[in-house]
TORKOL-4160 file (C-alpha; in steps of 0.2 Angstrom, whole numbers, padded with zeros to 4 digits, m for minus):
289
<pt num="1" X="0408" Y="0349" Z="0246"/>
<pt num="2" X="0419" Y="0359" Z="0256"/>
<pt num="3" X="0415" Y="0374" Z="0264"/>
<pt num="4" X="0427" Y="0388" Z="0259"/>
<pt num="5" X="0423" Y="0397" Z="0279"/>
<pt num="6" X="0431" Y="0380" Z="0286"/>
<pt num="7" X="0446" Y="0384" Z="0275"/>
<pt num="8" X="0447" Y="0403" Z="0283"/>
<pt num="9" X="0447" Y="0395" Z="0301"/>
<pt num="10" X="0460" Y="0382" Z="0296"/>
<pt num="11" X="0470" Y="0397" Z="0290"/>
<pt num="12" X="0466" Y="0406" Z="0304"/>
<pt num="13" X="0472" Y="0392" Z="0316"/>
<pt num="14" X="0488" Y="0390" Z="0306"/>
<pt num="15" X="0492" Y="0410" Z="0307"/>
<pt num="16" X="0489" Y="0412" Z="0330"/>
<pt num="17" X="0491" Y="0393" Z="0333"/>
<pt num="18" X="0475" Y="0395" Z="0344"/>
<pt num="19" X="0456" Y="0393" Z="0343"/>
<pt num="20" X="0454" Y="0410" Z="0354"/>
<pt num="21" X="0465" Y="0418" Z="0343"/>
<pt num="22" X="0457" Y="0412" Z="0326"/>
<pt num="23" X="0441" Y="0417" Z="0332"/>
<pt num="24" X="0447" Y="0435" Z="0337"/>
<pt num="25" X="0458" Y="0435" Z="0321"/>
<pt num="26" X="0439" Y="0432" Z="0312"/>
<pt num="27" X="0427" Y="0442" Z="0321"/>
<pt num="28" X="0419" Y="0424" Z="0329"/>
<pt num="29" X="0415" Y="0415" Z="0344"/>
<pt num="30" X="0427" Y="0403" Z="0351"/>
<pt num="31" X="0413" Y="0390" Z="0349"/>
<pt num="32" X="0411" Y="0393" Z="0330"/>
<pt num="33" X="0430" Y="0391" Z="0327"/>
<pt num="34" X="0431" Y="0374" Z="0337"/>
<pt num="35" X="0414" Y="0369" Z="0326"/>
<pt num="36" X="0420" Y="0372" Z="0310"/>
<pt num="37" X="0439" Y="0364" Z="0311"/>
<pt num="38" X="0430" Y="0348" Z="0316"/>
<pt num="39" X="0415" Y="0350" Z="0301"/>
<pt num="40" X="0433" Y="0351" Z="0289"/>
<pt num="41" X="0442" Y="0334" Z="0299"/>
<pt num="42" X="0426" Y="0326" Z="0298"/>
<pt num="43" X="0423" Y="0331" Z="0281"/>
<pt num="44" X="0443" Y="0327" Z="0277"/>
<pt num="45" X="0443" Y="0311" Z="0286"/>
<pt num="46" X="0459" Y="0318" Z="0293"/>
<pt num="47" X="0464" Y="0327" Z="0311"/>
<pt num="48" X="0473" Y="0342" Z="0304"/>
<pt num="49" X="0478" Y="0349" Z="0320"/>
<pt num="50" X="0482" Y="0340" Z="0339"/>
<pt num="51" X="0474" Y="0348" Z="0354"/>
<pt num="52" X="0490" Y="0352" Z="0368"/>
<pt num="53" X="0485" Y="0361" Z="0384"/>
<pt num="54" X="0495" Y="0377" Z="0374"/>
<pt num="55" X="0485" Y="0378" Z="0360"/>
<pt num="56" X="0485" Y="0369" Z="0343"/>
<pt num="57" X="0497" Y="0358" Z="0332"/>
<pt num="58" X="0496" Y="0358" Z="0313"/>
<pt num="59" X="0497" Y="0339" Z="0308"/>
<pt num="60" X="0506" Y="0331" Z="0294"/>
<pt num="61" X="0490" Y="0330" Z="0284"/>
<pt num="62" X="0487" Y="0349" Z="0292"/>
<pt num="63" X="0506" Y="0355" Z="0283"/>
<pt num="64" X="0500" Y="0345" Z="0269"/>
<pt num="65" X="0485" Y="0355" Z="0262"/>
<pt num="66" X="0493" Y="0371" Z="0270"/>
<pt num="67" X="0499" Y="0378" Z="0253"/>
<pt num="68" X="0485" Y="0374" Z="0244"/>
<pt num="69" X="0475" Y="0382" Z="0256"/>
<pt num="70" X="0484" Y="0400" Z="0256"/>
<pt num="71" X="0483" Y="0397" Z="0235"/>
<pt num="72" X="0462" Y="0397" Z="0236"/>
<pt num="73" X="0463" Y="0410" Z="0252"/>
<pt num="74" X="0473" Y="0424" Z="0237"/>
<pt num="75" X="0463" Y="0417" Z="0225"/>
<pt num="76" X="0446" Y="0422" Z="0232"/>
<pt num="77" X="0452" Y="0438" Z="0240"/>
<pt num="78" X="0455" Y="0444" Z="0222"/>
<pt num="79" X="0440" Y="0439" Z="0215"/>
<pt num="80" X="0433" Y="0449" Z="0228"/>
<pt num="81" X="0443" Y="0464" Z="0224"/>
<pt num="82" X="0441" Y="0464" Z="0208"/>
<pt num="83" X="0422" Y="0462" Z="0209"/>
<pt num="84" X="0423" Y="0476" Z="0219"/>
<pt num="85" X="0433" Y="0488" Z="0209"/>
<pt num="86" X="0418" Y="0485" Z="0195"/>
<pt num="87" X="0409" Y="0495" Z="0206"/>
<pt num="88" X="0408" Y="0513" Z="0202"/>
<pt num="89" X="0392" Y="0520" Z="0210"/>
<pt num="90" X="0395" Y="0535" Z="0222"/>
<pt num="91" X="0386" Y="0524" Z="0235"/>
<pt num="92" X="0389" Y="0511" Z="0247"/>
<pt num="93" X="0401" Y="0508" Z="0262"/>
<pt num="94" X="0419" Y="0511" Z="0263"/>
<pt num="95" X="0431" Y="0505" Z="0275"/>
<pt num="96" X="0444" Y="0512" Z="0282"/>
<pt num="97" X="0457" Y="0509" Z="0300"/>
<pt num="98" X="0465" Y="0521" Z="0307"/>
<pt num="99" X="0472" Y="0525" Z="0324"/>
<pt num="100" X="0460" Y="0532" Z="0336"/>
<pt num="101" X="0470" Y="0549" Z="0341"/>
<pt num="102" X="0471" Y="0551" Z="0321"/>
<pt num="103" X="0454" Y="0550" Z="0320"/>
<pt num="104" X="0448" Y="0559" Z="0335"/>
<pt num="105" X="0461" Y="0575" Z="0332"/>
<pt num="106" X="0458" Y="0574" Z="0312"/>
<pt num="107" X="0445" Y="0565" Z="0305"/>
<pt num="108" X="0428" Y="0565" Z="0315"/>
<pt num="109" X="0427" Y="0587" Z="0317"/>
<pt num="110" X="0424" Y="0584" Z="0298"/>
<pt num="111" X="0412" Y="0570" Z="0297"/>
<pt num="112" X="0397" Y="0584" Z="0295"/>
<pt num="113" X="0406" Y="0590" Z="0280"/>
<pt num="114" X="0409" Y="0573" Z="0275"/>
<pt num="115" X="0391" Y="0568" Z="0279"/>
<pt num="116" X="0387" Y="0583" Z="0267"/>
<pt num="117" X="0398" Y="0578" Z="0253"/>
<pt num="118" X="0396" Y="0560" Z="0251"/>
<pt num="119" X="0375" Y="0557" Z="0257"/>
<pt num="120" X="0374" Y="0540" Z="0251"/>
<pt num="121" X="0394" Y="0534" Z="0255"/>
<pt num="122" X="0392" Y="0525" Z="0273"/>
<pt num="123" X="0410" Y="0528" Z="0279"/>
<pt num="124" X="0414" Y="0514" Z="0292"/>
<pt num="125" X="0429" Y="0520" Z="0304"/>
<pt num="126" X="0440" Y="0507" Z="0310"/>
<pt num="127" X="0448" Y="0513" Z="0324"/>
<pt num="128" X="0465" Y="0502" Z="0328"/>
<pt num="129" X="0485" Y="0502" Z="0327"/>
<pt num="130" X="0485" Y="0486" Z="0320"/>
<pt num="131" X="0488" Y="0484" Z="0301"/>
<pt num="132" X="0471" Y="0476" Z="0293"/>
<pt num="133" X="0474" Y="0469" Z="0279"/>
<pt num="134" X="0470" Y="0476" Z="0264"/>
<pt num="135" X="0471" Y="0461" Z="0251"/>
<pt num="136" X="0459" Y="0454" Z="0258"/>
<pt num="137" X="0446" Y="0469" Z="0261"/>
<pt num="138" X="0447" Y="0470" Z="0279"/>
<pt num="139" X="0449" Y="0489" Z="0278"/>
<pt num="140" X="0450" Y="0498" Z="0259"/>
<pt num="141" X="0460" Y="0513" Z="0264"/>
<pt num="142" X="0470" Y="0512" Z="0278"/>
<pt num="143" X="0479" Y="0529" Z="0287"/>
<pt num="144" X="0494" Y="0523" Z="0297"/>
<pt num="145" X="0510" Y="0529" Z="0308"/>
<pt num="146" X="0524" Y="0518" Z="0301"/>
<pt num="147" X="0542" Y="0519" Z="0297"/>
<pt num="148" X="0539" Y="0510" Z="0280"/>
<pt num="149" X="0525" Y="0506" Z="0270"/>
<pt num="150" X="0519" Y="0486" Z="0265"/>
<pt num="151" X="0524" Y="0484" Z="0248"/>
<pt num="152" X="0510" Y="0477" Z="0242"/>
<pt num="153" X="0501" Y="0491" Z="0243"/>
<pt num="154" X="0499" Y="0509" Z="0237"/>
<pt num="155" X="0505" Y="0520" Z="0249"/>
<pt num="156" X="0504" Y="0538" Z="0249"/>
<pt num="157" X="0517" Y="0548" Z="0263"/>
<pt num="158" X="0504" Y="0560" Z="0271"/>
<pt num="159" X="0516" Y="0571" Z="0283"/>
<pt num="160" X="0531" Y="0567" Z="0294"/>
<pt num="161" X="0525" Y="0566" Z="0314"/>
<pt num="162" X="0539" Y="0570" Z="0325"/>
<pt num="163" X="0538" Y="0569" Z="0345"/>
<pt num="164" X="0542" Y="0582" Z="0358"/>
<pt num="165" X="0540" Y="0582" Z="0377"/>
<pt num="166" X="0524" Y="0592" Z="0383"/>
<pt num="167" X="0517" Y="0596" Z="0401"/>
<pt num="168" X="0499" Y="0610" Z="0406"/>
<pt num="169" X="0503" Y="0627" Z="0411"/>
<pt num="170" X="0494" Y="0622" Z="0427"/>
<pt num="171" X="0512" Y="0610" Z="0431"/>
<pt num="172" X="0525" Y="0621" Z="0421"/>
<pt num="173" X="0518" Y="0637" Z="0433"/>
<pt num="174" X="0518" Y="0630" Z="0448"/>
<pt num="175" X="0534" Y="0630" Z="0460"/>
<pt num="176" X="0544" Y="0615" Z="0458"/>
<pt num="177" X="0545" Y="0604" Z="0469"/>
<pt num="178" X="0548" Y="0586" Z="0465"/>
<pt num="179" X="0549" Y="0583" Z="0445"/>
<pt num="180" X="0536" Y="0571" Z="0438"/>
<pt num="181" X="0539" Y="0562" Z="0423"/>
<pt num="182" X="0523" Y="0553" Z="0414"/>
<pt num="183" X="0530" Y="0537" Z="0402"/>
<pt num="184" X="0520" Y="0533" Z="0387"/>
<pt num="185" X="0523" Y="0515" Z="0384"/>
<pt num="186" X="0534" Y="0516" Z="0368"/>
<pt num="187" X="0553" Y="0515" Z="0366"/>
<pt num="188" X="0556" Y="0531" Z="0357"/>
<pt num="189" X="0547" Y="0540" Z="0368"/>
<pt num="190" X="0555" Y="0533" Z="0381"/>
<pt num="191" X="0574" Y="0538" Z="0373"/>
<pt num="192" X="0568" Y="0557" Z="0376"/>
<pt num="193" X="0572" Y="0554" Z="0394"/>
<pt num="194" X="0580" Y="0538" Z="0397"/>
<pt num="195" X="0582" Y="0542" Z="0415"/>
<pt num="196" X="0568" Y="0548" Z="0421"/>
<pt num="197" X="0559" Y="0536" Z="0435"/>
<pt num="198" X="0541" Y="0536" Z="0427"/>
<pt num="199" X="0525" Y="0540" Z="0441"/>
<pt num="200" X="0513" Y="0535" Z="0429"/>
<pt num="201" X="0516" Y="0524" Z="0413"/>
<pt num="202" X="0503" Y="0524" Z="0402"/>
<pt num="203" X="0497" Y="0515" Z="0383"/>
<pt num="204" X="0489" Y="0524" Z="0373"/>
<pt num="205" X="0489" Y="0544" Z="0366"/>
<pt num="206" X="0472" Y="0548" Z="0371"/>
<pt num="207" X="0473" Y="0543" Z="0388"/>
<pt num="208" X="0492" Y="0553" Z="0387"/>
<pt num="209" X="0488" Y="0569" Z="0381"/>
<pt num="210" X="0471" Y="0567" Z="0394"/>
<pt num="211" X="0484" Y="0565" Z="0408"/>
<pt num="212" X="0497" Y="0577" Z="0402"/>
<pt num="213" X="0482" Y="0590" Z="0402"/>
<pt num="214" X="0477" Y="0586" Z="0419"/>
<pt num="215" X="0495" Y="0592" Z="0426"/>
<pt num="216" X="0501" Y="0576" Z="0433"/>
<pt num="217" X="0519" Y="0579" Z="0423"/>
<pt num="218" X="0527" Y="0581" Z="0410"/>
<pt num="219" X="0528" Y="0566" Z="0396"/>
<pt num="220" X="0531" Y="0565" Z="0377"/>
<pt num="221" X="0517" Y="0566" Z="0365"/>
<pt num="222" X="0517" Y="0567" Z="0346"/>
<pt num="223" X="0518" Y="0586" Z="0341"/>
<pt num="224" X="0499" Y="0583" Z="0330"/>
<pt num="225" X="0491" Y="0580" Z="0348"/>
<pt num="226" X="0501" Y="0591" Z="0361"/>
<pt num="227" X="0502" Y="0606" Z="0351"/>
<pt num="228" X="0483" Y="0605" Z="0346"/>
<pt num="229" X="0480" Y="0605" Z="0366"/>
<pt num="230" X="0473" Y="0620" Z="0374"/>
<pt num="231" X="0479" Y="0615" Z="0388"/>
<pt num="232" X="0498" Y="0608" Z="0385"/>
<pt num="233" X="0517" Y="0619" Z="0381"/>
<pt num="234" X="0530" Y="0611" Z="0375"/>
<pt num="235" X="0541" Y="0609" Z="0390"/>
<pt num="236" X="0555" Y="0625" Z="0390"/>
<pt num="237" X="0570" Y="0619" Z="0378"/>
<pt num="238" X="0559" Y="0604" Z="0371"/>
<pt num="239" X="0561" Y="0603" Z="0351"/>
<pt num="240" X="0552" Y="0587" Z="0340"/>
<pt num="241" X="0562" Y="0575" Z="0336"/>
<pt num="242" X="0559" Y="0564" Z="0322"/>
<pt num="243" X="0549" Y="0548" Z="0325"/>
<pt num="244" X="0536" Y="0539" Z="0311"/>
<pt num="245" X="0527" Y="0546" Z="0294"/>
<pt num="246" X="0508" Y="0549" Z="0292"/>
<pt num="247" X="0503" Y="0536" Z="0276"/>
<pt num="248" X="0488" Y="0532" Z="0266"/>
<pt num="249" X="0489" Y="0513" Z="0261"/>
<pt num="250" X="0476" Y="0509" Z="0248"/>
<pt num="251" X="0476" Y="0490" Z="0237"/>
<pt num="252" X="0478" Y="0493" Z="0218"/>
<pt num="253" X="0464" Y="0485" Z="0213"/>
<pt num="254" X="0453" Y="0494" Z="0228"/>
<pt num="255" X="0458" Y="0512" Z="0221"/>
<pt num="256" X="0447" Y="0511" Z="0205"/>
<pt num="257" X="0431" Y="0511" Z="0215"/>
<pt num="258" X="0423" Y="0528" Z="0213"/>
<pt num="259" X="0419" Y="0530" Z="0231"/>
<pt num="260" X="0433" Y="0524" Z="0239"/>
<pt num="261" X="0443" Y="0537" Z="0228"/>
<pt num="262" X="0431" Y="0551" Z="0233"/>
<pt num="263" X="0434" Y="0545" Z="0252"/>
<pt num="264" X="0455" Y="0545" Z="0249"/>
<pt num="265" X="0452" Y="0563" Z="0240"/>
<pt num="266" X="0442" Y="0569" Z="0256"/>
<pt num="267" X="0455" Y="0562" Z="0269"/>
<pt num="268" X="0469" Y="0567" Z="0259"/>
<pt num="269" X="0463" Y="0586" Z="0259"/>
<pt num="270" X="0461" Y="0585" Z="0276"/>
<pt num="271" X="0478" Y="0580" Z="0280"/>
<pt num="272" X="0485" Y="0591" Z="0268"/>
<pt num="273" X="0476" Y="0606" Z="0276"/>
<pt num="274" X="0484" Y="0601" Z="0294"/>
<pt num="275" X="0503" Y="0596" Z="0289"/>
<pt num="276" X="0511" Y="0609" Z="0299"/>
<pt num="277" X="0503" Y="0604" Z="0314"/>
<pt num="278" X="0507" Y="0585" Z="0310"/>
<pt num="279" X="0524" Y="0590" Z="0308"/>
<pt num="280" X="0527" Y="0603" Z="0322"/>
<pt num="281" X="0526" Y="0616" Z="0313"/>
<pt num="282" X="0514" Y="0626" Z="0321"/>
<pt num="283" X="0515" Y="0624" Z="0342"/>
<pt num="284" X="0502" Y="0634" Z="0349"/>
<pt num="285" X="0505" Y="0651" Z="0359"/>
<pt num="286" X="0518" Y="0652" Z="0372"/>
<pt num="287" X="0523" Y="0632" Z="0371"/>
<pt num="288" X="0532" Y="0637" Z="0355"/>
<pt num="289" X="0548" Y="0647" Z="0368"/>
């Protein structure tokens, strides 16, 4: 009988076209992905894929079972979901991804409360840009920074969050001698001063604001971070210009669970409470001239 964990890793191999990037796809070892595709050939008297120095080829036979396969993937990934929403005790875990400088300016202050509110909820923080999916229960609620929603999905608009250019007091105070300009390592950002000659590029917020607040330059930040900062101004003449939308993605059949409503409502307050600052709304002391 066939295992259905062979036919993830089949699927998984399909999707990258790699066994390293099946196994990072699943959450396994290298080993386990190469171990379970040859348990399904030898158990399909088959070879579904051919082994190329690049990576993987999907054989005839491979292309052949390939639909049926995505048909049983949907098929148990609803079971599941709907097993799930049959669940309504205000206990057990709930998911939900998000991007770590959402989480860190937003989300963790209130876990206390949280904590409080919810005793026996384990809320499990999944702290990434990439979209996990939600049909198949990777994450059940999911806060994201997006031009547009999935349309599979439920998909609440939290707050518009716009970007302006920041810098610390400590830089904009001191005589100018040679302008500095720190690039965060995304395009629109990069349109705010397209020519500018970067002295540090960096990917990733945290580690933007971080510098920014260290006085190294000036660079762009989304307005929820850089006017939050103690430590940052908008840059003199700066205004936020519109750049990507705060959503909360939840699957339709994921929202009846009880706890996984109360954990939306919770989020949901706690983004409402803030949207000024998201938006730009509110920039903190003298950074707003």
């Amino acid at each position: 009988m066939l295992d259905w964990d062979d036919i993830r890793v089949f699927l998984a191999i399909e999707r990258s076209g790699t066994i390293r990037g099946a196994a990072r796809a699943l959450g396994v070892t290298h080993a386990t992905v190469g171990r379970r595709i040859a348990k399904l050939e030898d158990e399909l008297a088959t070879q579904l894929f051919e082994r190329l120095p690049n990576g993987l080829r999907p054989t005839p036979a491979a292309a052949a079972i390939n639909e049926t396969a995505q048909e049983i993937d949907a098929m148990i990934a609803c079971l599941a979901r709907e097993a799930f929403a049959l669940d309504q005790q205000p206990a057990g875990k709930v998911r939900v991804s998000m991007p770590e400088s959402v989480a860190a300016r937003f989300v963790t202050p209130r876990l206390p409360e949280f904590c409080e509110r919810f005793p026996e909820v384990e809320l499990e923080l999944s702290l990434t840009n990439a979209l996990l999916s939600l049909t198949h229960r990777e994450a059940d609620i999911a806060i994201r920074l997006s031009a547009k929603p999935p349309q599979d999905v439920i998909a609440r608009k939290l707050a518009e969050s716009p970007l302006c250019v920041f810098a610390a007091g400590s830089y904009l105070e001191r005589p100018a001698t040679r302008e500095r300009w720190v690039q965060l390592d995304y395009e629109p950002a990069a349109a705010l001063a397209p020519d500018a000659t970067p002295s540090v590029t960096i990917h990733g917020l945290l580690a933007m604001q971080q510098a920014l607040e260290s006085g190294v330059g000036k660079g762009v930040l989304p307005c929820f971070l850089g006017d939050s900062s103690e430590l940052l101004r908008r840059v003199p003449g700066a205004q936020p210009v519109p750049d990507l939308d705060l959503w909360m993605l939840i699957h339709p059949d994921v929202r009846r669970v009880r706890r996984v409503r109360e954990v939306s409502g919770f989020l949901t307050d706690i983004f409402a409470a803030q949207r000024d600052v998201i938006e730009g709304r509110r920039p903190r002391g003298r950074s707003s001239r």
